[in-house]
PQR file with spaces between the fields and no chain letter, atoms N, CA, C, O and H, PARSE charges and radii, in Angstrom:
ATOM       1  N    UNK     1      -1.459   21.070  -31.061 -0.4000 1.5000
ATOM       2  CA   UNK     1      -1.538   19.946  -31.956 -0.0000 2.0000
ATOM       3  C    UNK     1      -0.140   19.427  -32.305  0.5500 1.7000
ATOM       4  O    UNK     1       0.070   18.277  -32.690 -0.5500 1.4000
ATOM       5  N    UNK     2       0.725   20.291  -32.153 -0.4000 1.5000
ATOM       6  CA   UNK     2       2.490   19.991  -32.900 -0.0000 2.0000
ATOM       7  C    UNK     2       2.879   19.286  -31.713  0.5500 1.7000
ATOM       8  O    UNK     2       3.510   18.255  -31.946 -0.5500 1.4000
ATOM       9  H    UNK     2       0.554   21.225  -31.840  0.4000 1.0000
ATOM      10  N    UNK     3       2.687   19.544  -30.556 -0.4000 1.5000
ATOM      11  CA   UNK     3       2.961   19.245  -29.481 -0.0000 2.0000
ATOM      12  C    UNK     3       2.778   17.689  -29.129  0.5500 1.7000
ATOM      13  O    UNK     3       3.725   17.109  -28.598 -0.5500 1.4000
ATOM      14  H    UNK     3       2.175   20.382  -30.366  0.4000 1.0000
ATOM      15  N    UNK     4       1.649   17.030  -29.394 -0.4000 1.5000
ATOM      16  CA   UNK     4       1.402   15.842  -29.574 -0.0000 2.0000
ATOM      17  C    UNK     4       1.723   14.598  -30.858  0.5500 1.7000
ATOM      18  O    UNK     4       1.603   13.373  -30.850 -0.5500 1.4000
ATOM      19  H    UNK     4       0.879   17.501  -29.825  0.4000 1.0000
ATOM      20  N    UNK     5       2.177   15.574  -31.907 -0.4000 1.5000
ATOM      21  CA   UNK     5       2.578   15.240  -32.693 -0.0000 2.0000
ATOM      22  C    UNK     5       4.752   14.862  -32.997  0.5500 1.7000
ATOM      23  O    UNK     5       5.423   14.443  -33.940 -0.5500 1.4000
ATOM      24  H    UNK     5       2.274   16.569  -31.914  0.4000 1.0000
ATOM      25  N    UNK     6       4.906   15.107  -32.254 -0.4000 1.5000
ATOM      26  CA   UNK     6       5.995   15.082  -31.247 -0.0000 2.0000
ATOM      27  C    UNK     6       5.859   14.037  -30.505  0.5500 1.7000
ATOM      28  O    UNK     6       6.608   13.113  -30.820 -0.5500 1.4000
ATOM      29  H    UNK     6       4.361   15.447  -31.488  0.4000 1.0000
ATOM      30  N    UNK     7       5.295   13.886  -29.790 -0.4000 1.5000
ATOM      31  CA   UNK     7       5.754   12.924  -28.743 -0.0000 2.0000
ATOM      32  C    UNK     7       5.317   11.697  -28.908  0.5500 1.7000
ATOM      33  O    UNK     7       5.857   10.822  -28.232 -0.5500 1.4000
ATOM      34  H    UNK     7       4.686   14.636  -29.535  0.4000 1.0000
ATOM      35  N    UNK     8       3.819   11.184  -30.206 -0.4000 1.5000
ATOM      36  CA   UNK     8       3.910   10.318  -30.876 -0.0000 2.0000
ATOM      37  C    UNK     8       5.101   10.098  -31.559  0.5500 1.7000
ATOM      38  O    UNK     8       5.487    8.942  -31.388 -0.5500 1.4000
ATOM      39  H    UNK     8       3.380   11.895  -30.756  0.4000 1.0000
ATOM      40  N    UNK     9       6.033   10.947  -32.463 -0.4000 1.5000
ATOM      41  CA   UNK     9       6.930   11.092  -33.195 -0.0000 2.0000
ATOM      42  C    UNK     9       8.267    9.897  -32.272  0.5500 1.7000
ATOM      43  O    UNK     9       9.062    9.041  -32.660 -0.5500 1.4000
ATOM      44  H    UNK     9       5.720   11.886  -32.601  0.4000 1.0000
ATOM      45  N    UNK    10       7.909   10.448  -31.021 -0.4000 1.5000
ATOM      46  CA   UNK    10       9.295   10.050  -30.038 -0.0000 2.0000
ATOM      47  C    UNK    10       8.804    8.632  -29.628  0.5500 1.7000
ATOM      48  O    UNK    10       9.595    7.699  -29.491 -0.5500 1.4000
ATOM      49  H    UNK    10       7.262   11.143  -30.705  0.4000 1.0000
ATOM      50  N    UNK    11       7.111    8.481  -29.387 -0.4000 1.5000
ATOM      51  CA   UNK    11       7.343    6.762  -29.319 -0.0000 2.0000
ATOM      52  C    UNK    11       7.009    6.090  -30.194  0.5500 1.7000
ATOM      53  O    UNK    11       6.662    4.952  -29.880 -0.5500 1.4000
ATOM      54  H    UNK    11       6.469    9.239  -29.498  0.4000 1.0000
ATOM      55  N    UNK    12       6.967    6.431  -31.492 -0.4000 1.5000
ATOM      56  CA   UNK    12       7.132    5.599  -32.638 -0.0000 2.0000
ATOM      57  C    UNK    12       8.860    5.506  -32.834  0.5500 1.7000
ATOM      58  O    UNK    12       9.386    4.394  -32.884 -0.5500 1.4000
ATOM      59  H    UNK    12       7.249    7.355  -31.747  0.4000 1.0000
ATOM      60  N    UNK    13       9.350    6.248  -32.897 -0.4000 1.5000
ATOM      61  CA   UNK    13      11.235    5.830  -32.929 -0.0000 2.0000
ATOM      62  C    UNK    13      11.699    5.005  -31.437  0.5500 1.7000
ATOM      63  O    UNK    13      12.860    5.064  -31.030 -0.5500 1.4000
ATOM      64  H    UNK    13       8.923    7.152  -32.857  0.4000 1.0000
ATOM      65  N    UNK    14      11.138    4.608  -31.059 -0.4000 1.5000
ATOM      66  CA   UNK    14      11.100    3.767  -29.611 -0.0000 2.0000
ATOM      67  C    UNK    14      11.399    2.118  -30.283  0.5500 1.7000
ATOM      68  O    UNK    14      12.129    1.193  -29.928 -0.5500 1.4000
ATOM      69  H    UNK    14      10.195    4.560  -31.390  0.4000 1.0000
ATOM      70  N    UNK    15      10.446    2.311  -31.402 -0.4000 1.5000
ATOM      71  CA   UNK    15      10.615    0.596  -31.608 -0.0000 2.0000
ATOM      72  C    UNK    15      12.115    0.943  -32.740  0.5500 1.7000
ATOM      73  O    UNK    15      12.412    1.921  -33.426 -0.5500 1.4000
ATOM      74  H    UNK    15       9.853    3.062  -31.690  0.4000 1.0000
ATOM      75  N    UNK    16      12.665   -0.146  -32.537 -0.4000 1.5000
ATOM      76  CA   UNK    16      13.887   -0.650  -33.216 -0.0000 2.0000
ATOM      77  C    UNK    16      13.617   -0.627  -34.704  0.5500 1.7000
ATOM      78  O    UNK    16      12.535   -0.462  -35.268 -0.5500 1.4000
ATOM      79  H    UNK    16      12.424   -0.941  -31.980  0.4000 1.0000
ATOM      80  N    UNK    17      14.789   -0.821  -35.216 -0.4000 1.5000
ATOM      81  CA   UNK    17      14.854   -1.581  -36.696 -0.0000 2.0000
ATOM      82  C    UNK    17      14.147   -0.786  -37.782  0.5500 1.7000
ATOM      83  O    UNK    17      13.512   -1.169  -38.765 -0.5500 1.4000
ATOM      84  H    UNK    17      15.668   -0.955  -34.758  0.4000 1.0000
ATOM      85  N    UNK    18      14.452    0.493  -37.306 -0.4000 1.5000
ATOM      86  CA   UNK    18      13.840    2.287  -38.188 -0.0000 2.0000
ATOM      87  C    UNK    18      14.475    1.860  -39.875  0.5500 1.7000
ATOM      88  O    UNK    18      13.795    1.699  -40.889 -0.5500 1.4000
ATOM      89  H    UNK    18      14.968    0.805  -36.508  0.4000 1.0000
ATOM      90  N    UNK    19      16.164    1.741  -39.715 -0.4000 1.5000
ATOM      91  CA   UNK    19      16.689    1.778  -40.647 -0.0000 2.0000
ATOM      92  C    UNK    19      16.788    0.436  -41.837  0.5500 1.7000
ATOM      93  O    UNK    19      16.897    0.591  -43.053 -0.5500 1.4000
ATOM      94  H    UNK    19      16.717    1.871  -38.892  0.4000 1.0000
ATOM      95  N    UNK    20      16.723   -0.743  -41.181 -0.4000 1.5000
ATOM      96  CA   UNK    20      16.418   -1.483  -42.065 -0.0000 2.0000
ATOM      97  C    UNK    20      15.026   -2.018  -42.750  0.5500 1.7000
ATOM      98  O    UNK    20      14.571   -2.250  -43.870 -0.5500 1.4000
ATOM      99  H    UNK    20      16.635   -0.869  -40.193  0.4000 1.0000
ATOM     100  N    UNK    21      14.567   -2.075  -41.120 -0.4000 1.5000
ATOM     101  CA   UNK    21      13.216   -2.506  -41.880 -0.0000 2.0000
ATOM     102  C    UNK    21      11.635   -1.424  -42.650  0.5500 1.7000
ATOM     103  O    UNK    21      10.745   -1.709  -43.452 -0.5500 1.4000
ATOM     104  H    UNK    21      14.937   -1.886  -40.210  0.4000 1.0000
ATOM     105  N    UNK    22      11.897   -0.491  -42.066 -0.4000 1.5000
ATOM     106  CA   UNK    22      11.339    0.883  -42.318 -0.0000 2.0000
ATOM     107  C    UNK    22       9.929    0.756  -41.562  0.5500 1.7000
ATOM     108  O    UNK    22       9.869    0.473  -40.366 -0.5500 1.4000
ATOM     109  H    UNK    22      12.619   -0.259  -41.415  0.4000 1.0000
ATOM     110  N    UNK    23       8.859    0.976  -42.318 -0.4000 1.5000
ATOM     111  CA   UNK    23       7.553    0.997  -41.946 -0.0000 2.0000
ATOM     112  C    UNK    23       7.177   -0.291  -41.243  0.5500 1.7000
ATOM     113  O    UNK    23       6.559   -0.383  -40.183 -0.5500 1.4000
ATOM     114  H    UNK    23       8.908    1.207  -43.290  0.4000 1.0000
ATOM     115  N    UNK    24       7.799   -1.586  -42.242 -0.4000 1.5000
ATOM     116  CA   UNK    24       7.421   -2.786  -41.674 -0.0000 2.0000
ATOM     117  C    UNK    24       7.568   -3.392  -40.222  0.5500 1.7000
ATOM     118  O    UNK    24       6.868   -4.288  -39.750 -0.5500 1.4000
ATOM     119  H    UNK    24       8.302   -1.511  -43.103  0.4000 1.0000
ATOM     120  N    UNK    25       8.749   -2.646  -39.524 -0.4000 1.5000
ATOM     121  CA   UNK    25       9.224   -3.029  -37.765 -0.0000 2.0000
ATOM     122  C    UNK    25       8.027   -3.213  -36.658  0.5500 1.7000
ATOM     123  O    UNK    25       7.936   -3.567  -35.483 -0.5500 1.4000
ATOM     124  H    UNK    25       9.318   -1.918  -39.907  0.4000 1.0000
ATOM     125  N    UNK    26       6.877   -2.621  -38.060 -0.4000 1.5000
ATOM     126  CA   UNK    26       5.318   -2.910  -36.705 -0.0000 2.0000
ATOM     127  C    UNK    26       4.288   -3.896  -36.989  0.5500 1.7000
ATOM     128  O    UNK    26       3.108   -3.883  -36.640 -0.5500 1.4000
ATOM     129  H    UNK    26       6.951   -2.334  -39.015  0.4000 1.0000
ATOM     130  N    UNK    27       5.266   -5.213  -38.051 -0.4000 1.5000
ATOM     131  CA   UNK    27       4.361   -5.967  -37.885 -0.0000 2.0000
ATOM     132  C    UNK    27       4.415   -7.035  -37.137  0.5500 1.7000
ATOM     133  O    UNK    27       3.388   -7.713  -37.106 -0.5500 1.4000
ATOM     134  H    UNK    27       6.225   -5.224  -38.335  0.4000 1.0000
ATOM     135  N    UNK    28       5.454   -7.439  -36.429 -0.4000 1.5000
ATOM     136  CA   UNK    28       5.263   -8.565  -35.085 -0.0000 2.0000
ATOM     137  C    UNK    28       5.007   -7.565  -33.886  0.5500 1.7000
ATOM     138  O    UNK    28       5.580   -7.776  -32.817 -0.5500 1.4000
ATOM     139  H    UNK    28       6.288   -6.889  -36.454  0.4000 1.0000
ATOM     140  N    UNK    29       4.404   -6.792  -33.992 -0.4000 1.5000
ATOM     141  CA   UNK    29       3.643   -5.823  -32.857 -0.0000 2.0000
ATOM     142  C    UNK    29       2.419   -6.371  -33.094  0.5500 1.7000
ATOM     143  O    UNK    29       1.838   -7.037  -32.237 -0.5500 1.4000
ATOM     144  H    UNK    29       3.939   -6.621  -34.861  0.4000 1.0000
ATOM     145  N    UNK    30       1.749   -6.046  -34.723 -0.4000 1.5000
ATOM     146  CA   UNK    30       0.307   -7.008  -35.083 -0.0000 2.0000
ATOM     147  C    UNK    30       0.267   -8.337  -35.482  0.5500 1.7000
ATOM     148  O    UNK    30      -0.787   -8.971  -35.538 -0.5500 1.4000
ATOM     149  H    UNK    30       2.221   -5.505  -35.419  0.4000 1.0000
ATOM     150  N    UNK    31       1.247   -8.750  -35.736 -0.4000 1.5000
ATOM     151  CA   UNK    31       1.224  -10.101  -35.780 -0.0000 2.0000
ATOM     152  C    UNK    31       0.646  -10.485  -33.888  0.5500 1.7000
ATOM     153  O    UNK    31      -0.467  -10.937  -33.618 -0.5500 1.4000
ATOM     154  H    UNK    31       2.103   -8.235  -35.690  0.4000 1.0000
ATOM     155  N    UNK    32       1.575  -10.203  -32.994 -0.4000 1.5000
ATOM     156  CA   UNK    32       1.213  -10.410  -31.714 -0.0000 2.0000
ATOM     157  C    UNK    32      -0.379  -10.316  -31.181  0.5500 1.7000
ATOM     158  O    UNK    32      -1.167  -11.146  -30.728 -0.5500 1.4000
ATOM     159  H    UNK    32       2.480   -9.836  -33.213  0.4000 1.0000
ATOM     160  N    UNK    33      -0.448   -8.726  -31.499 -0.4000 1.5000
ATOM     161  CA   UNK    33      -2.082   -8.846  -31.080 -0.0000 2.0000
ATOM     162  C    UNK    33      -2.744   -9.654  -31.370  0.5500 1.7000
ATOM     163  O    UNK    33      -3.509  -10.205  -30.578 -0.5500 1.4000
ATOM     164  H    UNK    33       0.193   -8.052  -31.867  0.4000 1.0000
ATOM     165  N    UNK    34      -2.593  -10.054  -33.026 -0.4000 1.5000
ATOM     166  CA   UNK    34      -3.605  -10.690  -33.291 -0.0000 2.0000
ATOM     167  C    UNK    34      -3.885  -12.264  -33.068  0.5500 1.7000
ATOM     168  O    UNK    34      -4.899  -12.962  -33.053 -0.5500 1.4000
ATOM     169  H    UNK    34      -1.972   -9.606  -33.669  0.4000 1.0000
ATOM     170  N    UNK    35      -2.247  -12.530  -32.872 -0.4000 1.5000
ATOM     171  CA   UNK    35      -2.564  -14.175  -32.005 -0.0000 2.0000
ATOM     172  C    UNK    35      -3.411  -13.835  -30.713  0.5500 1.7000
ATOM     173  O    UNK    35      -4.411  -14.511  -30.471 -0.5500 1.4000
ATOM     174  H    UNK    35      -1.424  -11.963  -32.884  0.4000 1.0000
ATOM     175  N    UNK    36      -3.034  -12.814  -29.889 -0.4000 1.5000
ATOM     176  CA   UNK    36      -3.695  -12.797  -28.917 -0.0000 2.0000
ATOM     177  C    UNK    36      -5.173  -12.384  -28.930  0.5500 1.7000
ATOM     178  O    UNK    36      -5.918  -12.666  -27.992 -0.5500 1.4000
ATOM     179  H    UNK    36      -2.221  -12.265  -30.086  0.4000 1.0000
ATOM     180  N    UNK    37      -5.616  -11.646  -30.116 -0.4000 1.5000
ATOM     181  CA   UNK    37      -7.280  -11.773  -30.094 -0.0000 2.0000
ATOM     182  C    UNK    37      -7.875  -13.207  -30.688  0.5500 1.7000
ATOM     183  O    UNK    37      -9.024  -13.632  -30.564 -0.5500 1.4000
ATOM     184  H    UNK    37      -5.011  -11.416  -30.878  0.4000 1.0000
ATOM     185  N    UNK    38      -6.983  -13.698  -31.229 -0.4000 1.5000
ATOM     186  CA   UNK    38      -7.441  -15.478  -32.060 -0.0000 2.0000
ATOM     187  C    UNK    38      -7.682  -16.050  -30.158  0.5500 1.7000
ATOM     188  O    UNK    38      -8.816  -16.176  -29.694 -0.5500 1.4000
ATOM     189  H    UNK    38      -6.050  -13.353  -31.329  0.4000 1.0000
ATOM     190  N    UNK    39      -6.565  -16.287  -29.421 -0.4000 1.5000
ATOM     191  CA   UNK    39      -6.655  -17.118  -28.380 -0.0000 2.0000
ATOM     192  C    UNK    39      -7.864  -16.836  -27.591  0.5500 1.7000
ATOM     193  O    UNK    39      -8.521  -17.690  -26.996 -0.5500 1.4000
ATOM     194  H    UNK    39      -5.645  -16.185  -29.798  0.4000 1.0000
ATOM     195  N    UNK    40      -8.139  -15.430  -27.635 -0.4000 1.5000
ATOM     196  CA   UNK    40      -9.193  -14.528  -26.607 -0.0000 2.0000
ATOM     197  C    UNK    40     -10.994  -15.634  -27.303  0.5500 1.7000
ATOM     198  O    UNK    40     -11.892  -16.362  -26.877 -0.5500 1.4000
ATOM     199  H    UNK    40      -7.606  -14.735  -28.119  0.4000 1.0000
ATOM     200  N    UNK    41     -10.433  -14.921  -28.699 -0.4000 1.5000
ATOM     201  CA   UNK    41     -11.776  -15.572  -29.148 -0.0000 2.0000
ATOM     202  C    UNK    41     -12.387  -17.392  -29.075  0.5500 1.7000
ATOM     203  O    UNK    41     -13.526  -17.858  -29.075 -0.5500 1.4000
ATOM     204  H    UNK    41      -9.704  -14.330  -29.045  0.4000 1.0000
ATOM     205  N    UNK    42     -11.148  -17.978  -29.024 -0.4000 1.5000
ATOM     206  CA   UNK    42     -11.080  -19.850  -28.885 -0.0000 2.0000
ATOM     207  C    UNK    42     -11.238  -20.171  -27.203  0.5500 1.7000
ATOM     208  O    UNK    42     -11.996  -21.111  -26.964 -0.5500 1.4000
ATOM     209  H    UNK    42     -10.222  -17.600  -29.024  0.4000 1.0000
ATOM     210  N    UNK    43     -10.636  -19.526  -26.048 -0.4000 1.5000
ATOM     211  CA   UNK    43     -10.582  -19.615  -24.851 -0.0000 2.0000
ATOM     212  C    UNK    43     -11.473  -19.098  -24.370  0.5500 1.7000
ATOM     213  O    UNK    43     -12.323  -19.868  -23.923 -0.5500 1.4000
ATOM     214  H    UNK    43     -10.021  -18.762  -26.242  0.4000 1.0000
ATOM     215  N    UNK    44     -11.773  -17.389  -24.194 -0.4000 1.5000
ATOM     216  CA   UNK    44     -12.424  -17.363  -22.872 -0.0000 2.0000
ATOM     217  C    UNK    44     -13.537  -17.177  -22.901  0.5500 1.7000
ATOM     218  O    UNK    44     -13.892  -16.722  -23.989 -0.5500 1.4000
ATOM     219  H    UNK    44     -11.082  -16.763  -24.557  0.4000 1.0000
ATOM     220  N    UNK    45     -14.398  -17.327  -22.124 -0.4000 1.5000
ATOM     221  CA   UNK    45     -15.967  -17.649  -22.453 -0.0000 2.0000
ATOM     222  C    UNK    45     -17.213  -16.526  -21.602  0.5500 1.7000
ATOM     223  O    UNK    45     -17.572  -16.432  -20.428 -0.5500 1.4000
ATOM     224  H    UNK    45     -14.110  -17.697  -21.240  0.4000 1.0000
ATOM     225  N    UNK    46     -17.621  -15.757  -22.947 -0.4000 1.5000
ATOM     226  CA   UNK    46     -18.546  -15.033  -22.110 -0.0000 2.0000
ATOM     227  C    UNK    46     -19.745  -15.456  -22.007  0.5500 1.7000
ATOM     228  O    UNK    46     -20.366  -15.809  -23.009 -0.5500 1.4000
ATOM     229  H    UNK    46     -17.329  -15.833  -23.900  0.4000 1.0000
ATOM     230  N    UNK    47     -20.268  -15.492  -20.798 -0.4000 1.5000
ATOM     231  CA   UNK    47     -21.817  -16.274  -20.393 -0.0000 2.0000
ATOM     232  C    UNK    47     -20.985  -17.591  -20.017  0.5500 1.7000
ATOM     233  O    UNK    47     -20.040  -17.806  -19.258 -0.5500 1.4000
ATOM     234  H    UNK    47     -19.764  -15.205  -19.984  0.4000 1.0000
ATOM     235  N    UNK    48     -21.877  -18.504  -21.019 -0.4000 1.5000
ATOM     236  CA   UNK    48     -21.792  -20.035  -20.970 -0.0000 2.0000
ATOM     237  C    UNK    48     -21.155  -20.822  -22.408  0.5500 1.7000
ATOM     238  O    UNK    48     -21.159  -22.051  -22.481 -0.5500 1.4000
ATOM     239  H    UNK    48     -22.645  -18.330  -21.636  0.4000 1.0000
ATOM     240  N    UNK    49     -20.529  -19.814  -23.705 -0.4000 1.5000
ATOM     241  CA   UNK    49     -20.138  -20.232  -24.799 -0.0000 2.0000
ATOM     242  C    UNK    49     -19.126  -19.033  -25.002  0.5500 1.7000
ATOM     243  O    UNK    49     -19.156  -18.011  -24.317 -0.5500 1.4000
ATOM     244  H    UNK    49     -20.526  -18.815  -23.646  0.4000 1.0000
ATOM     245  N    UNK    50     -18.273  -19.265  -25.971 -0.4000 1.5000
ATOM     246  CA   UNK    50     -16.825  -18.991  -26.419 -0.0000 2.0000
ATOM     247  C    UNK    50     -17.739  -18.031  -27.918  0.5500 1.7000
ATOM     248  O    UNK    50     -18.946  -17.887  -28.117 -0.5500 1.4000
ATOM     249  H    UNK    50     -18.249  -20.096  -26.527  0.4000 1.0000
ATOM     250  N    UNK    51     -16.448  -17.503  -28.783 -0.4000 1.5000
ATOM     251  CA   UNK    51     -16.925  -17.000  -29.774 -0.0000 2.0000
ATOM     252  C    UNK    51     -17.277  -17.809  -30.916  0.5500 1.7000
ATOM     253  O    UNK    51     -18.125  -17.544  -31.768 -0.5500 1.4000
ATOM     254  H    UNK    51     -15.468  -17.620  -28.622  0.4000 1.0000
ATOM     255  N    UNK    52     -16.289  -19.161  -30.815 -0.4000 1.5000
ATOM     256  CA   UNK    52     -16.683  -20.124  -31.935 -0.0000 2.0000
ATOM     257  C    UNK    52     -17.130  -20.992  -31.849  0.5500 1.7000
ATOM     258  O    UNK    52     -17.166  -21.882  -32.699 -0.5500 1.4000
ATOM     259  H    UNK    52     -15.600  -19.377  -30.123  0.4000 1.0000
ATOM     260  N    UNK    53     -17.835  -20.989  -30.278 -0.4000 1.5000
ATOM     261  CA   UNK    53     -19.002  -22.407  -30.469 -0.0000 2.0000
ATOM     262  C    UNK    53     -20.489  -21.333  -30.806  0.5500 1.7000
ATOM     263  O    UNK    53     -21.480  -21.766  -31.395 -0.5500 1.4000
ATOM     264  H    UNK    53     -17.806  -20.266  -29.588  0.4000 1.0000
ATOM     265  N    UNK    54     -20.360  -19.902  -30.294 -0.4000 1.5000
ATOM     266  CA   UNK    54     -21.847  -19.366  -30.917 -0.0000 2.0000
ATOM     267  C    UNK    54     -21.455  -19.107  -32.819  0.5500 1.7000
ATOM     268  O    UNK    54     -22.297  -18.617  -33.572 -0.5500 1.4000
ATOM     269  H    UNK    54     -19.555  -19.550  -29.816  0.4000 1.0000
ATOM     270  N    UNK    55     -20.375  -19.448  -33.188 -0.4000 1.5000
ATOM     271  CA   UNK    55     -20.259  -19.025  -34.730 -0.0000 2.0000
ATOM     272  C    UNK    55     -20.683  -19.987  -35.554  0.5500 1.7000
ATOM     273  O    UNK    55     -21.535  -19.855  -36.432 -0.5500 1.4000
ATOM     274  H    UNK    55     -19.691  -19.846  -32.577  0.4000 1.0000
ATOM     275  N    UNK    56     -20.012  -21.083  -35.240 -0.4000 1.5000
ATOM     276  CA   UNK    56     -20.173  -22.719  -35.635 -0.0000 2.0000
ATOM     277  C    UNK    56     -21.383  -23.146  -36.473  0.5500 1.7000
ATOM     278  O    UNK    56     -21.465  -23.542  -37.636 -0.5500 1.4000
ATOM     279  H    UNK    56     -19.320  -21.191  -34.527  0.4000 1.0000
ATOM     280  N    UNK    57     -22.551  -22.882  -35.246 -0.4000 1.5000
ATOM     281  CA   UNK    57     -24.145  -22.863  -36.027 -0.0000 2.0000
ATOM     282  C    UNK    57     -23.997  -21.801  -37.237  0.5500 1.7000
ATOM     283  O    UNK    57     -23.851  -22.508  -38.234 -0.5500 1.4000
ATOM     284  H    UNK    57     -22.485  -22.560  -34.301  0.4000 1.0000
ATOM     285  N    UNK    58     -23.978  -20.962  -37.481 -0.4000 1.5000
ATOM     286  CA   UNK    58     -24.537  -19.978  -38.379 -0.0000 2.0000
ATOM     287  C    UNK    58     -23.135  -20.286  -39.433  0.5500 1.7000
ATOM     288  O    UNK    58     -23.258  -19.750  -40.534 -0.5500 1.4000
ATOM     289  H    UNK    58     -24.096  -20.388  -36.671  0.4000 1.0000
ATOM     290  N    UNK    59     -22.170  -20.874  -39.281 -0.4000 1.5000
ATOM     291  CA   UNK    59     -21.503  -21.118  -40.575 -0.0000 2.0000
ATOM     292  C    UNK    59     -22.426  -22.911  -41.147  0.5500 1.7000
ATOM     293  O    UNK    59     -22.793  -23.171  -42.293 -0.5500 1.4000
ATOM     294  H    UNK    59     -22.070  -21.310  -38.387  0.4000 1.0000
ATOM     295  N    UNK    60     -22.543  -23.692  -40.087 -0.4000 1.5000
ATOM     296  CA   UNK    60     -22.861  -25.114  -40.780 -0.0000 2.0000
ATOM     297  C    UNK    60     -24.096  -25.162  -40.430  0.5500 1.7000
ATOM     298  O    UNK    60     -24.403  -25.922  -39.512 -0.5500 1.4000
ATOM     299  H    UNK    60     -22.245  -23.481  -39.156  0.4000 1.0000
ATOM     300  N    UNK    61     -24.822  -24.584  -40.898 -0.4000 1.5000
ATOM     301  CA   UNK    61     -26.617  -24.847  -39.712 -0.0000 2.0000
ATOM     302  C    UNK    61     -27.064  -26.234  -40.107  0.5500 1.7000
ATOM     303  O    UNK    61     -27.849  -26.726  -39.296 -0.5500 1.4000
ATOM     304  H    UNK    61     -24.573  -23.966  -41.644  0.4000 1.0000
ATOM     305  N    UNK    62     -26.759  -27.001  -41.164 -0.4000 1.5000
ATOM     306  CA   UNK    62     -27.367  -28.491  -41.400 -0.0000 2.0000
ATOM     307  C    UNK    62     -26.686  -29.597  -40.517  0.5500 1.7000
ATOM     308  O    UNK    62     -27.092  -30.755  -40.425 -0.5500 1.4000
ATOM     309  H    UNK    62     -26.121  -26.601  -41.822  0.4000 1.0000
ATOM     310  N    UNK    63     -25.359  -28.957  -39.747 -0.4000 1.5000
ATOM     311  CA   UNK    63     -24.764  -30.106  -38.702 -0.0000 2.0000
ATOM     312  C    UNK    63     -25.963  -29.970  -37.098  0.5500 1.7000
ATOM     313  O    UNK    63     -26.048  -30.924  -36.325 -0.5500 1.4000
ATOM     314  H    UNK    63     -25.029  -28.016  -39.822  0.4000 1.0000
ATOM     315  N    UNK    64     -26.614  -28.894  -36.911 -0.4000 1.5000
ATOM     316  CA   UNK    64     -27.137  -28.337  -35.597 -0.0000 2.0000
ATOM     317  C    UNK    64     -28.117  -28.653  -35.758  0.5500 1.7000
ATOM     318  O    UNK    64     -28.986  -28.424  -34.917 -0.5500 1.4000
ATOM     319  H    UNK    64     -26.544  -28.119  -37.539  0.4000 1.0000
């Protein structure tokens, strides 16, 4: 268990900016993902509809 706990240890000090920014240096890591799950969800289309043309109805059902 120490063993793995270690070598997470070694690629968490991988990302930069330990000393100034502290804990915070991992949030344009999630900032990133999460543009990239926004684009995933607006672009690509499983079946024949996207995630926010099947959402659309069930937020405005009196426009449909």
């Amino acid at each position: 268990m120490f063993h793995r706990s270690k070598n997470l240890k070694y690629v968490l000090n991988l990302v930069p900016g330990k000393r100034r920014l502290g804990t915070y240096r991992f949030l344009p890591i999630f900032f990133c993902i999460g543009g990239v799950m926004e684009w995933i969800m607006i672009n690509v289309r499983i079946g024949k509809e996207t995630f926010c043309e099947r959402l659309e109805p069930k937020l405005h059902p009196k426009n449909y």
